[in-house]
Residue, then its C-alpha position, 0 to 999 in steps of 0.5 A: x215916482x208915483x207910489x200910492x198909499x190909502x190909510x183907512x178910506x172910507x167914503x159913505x153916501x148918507x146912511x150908506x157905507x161904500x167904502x169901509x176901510x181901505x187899506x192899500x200900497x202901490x208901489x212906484x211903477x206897479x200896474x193895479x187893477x182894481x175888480x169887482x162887481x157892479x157897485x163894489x166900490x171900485x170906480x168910487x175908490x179911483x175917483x176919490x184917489x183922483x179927488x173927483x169925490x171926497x172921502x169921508x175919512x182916511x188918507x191918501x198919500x201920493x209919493x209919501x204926500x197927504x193929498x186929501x186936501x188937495x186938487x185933482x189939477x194939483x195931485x199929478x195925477x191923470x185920468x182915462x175914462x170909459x167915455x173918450x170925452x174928447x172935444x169935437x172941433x179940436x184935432x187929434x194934435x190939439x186934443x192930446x195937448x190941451x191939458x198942457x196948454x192950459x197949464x202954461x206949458x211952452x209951445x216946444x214942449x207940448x211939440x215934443x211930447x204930442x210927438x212921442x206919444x203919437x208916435x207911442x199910440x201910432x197916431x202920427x197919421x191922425x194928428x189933423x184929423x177930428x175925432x169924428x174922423x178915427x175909429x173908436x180904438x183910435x178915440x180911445x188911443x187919443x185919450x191914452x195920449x192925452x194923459x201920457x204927454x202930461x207925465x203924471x205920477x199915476x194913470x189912472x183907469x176907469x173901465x177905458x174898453x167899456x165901449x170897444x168891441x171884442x177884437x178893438x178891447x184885444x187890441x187896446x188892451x195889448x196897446x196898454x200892457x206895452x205902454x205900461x212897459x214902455x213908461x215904467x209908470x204907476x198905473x192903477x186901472x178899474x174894471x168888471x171884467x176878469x180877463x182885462x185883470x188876469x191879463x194886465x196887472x202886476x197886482x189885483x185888488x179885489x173888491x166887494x161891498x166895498x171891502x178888499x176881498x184879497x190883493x195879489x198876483x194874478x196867479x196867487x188869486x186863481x191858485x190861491x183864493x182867500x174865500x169863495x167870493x175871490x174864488x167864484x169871480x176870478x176863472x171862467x168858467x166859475x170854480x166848482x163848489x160842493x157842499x162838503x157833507x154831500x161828499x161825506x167830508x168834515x174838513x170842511x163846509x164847501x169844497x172848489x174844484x176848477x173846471x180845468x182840474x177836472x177829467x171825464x170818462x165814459x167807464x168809471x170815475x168819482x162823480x157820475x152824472x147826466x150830461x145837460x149841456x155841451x159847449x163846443x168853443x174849438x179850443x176847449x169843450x165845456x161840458x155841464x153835467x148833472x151829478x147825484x152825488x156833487x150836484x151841477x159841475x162844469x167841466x173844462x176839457x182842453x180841446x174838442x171832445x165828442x160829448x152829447x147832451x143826455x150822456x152818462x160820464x163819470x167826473x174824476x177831480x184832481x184832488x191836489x186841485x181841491x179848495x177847502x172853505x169853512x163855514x166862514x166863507x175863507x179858505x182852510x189852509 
């Protein structure tokens, strides 16, 4: 079991709020990711569930249990973060079971669970080697191991594919879904990056300035934004957003429009405008264009369009795609 409830977190550094009321439920097995800006409070909310810092008020309940009071060692809780933290002179083996040999486990258990999730990591080979040895996708692989031999009743995250390049962050990545399938076991992850949210989680939170902006699926979050700050961060590119009045719209202060829900056309369209840049990533064109009537869009066209900087285009959204936002910043229903 490891369900997760925050009541009301707040955690402030003298006169500075970072926290301001956190409210969430994690259920037992679920896969959360917590996203957000550079200083939204993410990393500082996992390490006050992991009992690294202090909240200044509130409750944490892990598996229906108060543990505010409580130490890290003792919440059952293990950590992953951005810096491997592995020791020098200890083998992959002795690294993945420190933390149980430091506990008093017996010998045959640290054995056996060293074992399987070298076996879990494909980290059989590695098992005598230094960590001056392996790459850094096997460094983090060993870190992963050493938090899953001690079956704790969360996993948590923090921004554990910082120091992975492009193609080792895929890979890890894949490692950490399978992983999560393969374990059944709460995980709760903290990230900046978008893809690493959109990809992994059963369930985002999003954060900024230290309030959760909306939690959901990620397909709710892209479909469905609660307010212009969840639909500007989650998509790449950006979503779209107009100034209603300049489309001669009431219903609304801000109207979104993805990229992807956009079509363009030589001959006639809604939005005409002057190309100013074209990104041509095989896969999709991304065309920017300067329009009179909507202002600077971004346009997503799934595979390789023949468009030139200086073009003259006329944009056509999908209006079953539109967003509707008040002056508020949340959505209009």
């Amino acid at each position: 079991m490891g369900s997760l409830q925050l009541k009301s977190v707040r955690k402030s550094f003298g006169p500075v709020d970072v926290l301001k009321g956190i409210d969430l439920d994690v259920k037992d097995g679920e896969f959360v990711i917590f996203v957000g800006p550079s200083g939204c409070g993410k990393s500082t909310l996992l390490r006050i569930i992991a009992g690294l810092e202090d909240a200044t008020s509130g409750n944490i309940l892990i598996d229906g249990g108060e543990v505010s009071a409580v130490p890290p060692a003792k919440r059952g809780i293990a950590m992953v973060f951005q810096s491997y933290a592995l020791y020098p002179h200890l083998s992959v083996k002795d690294n993945m079971g420190l933390g149980l040999k430091q506990a008093g486990a017996p010998k045959a258990q640290i054995e056996e669970r060293t074992k399987k999730a070298s076996s879990m990591l494909s980290l059989e080979k590695y098992l005598e080697r230094r960590p001056a040895e392996l790459s850094g996708g096997q460094r983090q692989r060993v870190a992963i191991g050493r938090a899953i031999v001690r079956e704790p009743k969360l996993f948590l995250f923090d921004e554990p594919l910082s120091n992975l390049d492009a193609a080792l962050r895929v890979n890890t990545r894949l490692e950490i879904a399978r992983l999560h399938r393969e374990l059944k076991a709460t995980m709760i992850y903290v990230t900046h990056d978008q893809v690493e949210a959109m990809t992994l989680a059963d369930k985002i939170v999003v954060l900024d300035g230290g309030v959760i902006q909306q939690v959901g699926s990620p397909m709710e979050l892209y479909n469905r934004p609660a307010n212009l700050f969840v639909a500007g961060f989650i998509g790449s590119p950006a979503m779209n957003f107009i100034e209603a009045a300049r489309l001669g719209r009431s219903d609304a202060t801000t109207i979104g429009i993805r990229p992807e829900h956009m079509t363009l056309s030589r001959e006639s369209g809604e939005w005409k405008g002057r190309i100013v840049h074209v990104e041509h990533l095989g896969a999709d064109t991304i065309v920017y264009l300067d329009s009179e009537k909507a202002g600077l869009l971004t346009a997503r066209l799934f595979g390789e369009h023949h468009y030139e900087p200086d073009e003259i285009v006329h944009a056509t959204p999908n209006a079953s795609q539109l967003h509707r936002f008040g002056v508020d910043g949340n959505v209009i229903q």
